[in-house]
C-alpha positions as CSV (number, residue, x, y, z in Angstrom):
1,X,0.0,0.0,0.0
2,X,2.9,2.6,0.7
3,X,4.5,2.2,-2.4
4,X,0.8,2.3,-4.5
5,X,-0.1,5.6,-2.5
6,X,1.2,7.6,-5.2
7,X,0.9,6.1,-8.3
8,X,-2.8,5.3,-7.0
9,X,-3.8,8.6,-6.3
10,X,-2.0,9.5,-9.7
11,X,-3.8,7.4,-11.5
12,X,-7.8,8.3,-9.9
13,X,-6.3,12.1,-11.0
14,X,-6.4,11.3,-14.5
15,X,-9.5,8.8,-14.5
16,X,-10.7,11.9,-13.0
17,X,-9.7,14.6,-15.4
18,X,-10.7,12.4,-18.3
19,X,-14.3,12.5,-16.6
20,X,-14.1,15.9,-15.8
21,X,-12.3,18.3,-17.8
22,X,-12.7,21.1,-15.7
23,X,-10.9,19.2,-12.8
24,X,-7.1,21.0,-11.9
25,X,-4.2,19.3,-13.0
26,X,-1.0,19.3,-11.4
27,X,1.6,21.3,-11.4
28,X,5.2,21.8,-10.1
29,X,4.2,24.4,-7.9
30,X,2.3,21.0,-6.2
31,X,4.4,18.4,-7.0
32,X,6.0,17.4,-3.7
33,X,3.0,18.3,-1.6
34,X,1.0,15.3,-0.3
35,X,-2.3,14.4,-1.5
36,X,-5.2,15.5,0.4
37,X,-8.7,14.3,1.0
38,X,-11.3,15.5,3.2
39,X,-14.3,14.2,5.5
40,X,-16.7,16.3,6.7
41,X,-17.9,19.7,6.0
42,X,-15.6,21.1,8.3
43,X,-12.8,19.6,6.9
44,X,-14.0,20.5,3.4
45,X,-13.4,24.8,4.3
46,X,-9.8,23.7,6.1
47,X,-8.5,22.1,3.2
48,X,-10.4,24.4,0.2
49,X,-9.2,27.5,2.2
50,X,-5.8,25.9,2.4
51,X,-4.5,23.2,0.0
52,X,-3.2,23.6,-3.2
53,X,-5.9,22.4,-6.3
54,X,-3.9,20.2,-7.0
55,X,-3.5,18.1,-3.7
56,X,-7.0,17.5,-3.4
57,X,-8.0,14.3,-4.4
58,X,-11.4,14.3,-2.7
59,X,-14.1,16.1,-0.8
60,X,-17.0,15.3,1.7
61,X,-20.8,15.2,-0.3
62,X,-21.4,18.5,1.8
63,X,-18.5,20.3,-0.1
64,X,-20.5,21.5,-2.5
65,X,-24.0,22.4,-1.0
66,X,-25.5,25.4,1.0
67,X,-22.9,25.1,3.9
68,X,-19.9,25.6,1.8
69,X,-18.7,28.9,0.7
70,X,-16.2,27.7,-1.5
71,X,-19.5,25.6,-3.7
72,X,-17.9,26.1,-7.3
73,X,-14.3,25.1,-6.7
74,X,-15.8,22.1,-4.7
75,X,-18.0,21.0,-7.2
76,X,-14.8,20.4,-9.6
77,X,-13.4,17.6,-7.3
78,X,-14.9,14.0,-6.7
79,X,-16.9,13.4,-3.2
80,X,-16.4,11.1,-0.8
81,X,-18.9,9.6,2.2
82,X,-16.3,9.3,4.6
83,X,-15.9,5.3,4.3
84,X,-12.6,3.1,4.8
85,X,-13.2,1.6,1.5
86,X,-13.7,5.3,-0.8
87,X,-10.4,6.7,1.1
88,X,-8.2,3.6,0.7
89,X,-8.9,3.2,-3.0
90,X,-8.3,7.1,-3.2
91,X,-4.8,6.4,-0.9
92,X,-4.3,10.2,-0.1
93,X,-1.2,11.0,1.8
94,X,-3.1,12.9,4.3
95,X,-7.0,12.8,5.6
96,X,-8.3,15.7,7.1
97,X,-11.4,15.1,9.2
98,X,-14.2,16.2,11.2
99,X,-13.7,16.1,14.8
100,X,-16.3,13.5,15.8
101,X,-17.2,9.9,15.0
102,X,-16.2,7.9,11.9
103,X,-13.8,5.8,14.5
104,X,-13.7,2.3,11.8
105,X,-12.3,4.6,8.8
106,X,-9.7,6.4,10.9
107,X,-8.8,2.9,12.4
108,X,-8.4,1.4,8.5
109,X,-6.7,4.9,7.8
110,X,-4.2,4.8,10.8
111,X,-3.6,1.0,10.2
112,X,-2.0,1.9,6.6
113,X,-0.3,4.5,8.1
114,X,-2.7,7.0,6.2
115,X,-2.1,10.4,8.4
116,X,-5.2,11.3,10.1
117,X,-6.1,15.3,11.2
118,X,-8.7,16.1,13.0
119,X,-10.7,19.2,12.9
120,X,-14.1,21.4,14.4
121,X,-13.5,19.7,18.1
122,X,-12.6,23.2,19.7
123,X,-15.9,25.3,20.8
124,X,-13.7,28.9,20.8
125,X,-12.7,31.6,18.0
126,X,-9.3,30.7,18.8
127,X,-9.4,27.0,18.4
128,X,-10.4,27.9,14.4
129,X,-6.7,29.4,14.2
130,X,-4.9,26.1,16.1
131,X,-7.0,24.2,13.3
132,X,-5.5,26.1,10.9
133,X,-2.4,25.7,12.0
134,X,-2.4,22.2,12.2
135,X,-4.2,21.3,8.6
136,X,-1.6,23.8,7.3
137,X,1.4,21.5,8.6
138,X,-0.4,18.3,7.8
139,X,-1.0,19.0,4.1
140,X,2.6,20.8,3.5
141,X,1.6,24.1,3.9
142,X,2.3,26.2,6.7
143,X,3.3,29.3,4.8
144,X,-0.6,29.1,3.2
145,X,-1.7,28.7,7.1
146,X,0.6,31.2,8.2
147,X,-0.7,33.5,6.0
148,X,-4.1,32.7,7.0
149,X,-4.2,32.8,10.1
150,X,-2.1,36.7,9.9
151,X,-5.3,37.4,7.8
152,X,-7.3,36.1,10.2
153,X,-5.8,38.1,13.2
154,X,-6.0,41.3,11.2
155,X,-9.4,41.1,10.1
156,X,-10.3,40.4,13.3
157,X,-9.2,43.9,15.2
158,X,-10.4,46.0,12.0
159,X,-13.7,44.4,12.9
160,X,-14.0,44.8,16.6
161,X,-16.3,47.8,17.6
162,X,-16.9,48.6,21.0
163,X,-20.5,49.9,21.1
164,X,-21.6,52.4,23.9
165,X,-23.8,50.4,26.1
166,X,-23.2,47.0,24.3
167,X,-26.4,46.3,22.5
168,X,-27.8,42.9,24.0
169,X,-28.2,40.1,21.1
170,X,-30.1,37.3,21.3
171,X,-29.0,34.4,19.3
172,X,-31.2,31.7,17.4
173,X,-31.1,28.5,15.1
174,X,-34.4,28.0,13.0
175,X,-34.5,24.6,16.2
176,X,-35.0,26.8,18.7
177,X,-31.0,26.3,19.7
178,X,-28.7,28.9,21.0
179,X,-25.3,29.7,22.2
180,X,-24.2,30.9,25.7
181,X,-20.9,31.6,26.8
182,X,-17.9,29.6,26.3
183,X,-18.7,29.4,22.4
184,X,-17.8,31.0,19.2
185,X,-20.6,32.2,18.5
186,X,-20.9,34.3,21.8
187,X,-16.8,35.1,20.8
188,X,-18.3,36.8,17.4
189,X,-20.7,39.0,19.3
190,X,-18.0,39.9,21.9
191,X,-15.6,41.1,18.5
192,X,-18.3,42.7,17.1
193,X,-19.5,45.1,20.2
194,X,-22.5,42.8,21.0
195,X,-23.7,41.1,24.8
196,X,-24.9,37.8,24.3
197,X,-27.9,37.6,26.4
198,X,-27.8,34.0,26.6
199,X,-24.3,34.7,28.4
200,X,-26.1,37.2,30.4
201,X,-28.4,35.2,31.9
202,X,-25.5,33.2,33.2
203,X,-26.2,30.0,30.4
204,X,-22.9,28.5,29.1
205,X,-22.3,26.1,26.2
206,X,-24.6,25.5,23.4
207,X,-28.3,24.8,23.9
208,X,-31.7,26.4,23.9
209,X,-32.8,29.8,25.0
210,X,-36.2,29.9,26.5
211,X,-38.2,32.3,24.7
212,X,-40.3,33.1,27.5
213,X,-37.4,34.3,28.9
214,X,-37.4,37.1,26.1
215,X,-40.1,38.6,27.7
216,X,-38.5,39.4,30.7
217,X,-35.6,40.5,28.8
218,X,-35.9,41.7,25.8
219,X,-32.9,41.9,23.8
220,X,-31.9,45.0,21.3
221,X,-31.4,42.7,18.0
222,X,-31.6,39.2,17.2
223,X,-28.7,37.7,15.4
224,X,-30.2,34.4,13.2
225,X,-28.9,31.6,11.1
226,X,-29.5,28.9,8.6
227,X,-33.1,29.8,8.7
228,X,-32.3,30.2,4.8
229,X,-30.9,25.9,4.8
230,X,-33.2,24.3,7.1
231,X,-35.9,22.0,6.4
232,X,-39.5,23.7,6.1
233,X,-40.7,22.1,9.2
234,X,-37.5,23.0,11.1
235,X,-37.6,26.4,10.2
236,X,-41.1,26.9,10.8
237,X,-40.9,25.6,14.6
238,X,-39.2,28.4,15.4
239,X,-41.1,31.1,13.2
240,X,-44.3,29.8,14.3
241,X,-43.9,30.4,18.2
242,X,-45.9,33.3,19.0
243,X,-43.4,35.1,21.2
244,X,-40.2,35.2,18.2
245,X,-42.9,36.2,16.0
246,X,-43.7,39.0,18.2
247,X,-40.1,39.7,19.0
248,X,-39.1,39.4,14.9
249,X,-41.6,42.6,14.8
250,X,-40.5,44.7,16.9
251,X,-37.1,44.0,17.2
252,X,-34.5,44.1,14.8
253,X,-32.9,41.5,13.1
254,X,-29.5,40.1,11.6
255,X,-29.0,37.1,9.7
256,X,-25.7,35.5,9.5
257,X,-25.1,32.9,6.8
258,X,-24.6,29.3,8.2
259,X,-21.4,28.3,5.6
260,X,-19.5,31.2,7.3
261,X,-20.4,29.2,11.0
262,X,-21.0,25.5,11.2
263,X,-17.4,25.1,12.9
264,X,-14.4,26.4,14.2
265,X,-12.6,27.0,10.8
266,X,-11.4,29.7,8.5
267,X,-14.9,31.1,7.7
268,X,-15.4,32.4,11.1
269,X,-14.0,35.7,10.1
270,X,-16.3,36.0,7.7
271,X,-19.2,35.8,10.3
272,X,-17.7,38.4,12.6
273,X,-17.0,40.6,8.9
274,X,-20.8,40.3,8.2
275,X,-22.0,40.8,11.9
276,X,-19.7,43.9,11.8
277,X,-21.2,45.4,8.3
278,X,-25.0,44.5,9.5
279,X,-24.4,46.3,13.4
280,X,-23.2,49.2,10.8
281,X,-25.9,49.4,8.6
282,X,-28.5,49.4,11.5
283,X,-26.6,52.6,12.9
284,X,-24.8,51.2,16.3
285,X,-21.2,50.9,15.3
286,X,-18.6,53.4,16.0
287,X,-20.7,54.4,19.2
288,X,-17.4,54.3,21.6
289,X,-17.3,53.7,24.8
């Protein structure tokens, strides 16, 4: 298997450009850089933000749909459903991951010494930039990471806005489900000059925030999210409860795109850009403290 790794993958490449045309070819700018394939959505934005075309040899079924930001490059590359037998006959050098389950592929993977990254276990805005940095090693590309993550970090402090009074958001999923503190989602409306009211009401971690609540504290905007990816009857759960609808009257409201948030990866800054440029447009930023 270690001496077929190669010429495998070599071989899939051009099956694969003789089906698809559009596909990348190599290059020499990616000929010593080990092939790459990736399992999970999360793992699909790590190595599309950070591998060279050319070292990808595979990418999960979600790459290409509503969650992924990067949907037209995606859709060049063949998908994978994250089983022992798909990855071995692909025989990439590296696998990148999502951070739970699949344990019998990364048991095949790790028994034919197939590298094995995984990626989306860290709950923080700062575990998205250790994620980086550690797909960026993994694939042969820590200058690419490095670069990213510098990005990252300076994007970051042109979008934090301390607002006077730090407007109280309330965050929702089209389920009903929150985020409290200890998350990256409550990190985003710290950067971007927001209180998480969840947080203020002492909740941690991710879960639901009782609507009823609301009423006792009504918050100054509500932040939402893949309310536009949801099922129907998902979505309308939420919609259909008589306080939100009140609330989604008379209080504003931003929605965030899910492919920028479904884990800690290199989309998050694009959240906290969005956030930022919505806060502006409803007249709150550059309110100083």
């Amino acid at each position: 298997m270690g001496t077929c790794r190669r010429g495998c993958a070599g071989l899939l490449s051009l099956l694969a450009i003789i089906a698809n045309p559009t596909a990348p070819r190599a290059d020499e700018a990616s000929a010593d850089l080990p092939t790459v394939a990736a399992v999970g959505l999360c793992a699909d934005h790590h190595v599309l933000a950070l591998a060279h075309p050319d070292q990808i040899v595979s990418l999960s079924h979600q790459a290409a749909g509503p969650l992924s930001p990067n949907r037209a490059l995606a859709a060049r590359y063949p998908t994978n459903r994250g089983s022992a037998e798909e990855l071995m006959m692909l025989s990439p050098d590296v696998v990148v991951l999502r951070a739970w389950g699949l344990a019998p592929t990364v048991a095949m993977l790790e028994r034919f010494g197939i590298p094995v990254v995984r990626v989306g276990a860290g709950f923080r805005l700062e575990d998205a930039i250790t994620s980086i940095q550690d797909v960026g090693a993994a694939i042969g590309r820590p200058d690419a990471a490095a670069a990213l993550v510098a990005e990252f970090r300076s994007r970051l402090d042109a979008a934090r806005s301390p607002i006077e009074g730090a407007p109280v958001a309330a965050y929702f999923r089209p389920d009903g489900g929150s985020a409290g503190a200890g998350t990256f989602v409550d990190d985003i409306l710290t950067a971007a000059g927001l209180a998480n009211l969840k947080a203020e009401l002492g909740e941690s971690g991710w879960g639901r925030l009782d609507l009823e609540a609301l009423l006792l504290n009504p918050p100054d905007l509500m932040v939402v999210s893949y309310f536009d990816t949801a099922s129907p009857s998902v979505r309308g759960a939420l919609a259909r409860h008589p306080v939100f609808r009140r609330l989604s009257r008379d209080i504003p409201m931003i929605g965030v795109p899910g492919e920028f948030w479904p884990c800690t990866g290199p989309h998050l800054i694009d959240a906290i850009d969005h956030l930022s440029a919505e806060i502006a447009n409803l007249g709150l930023a550059g309110q100083t403290p």
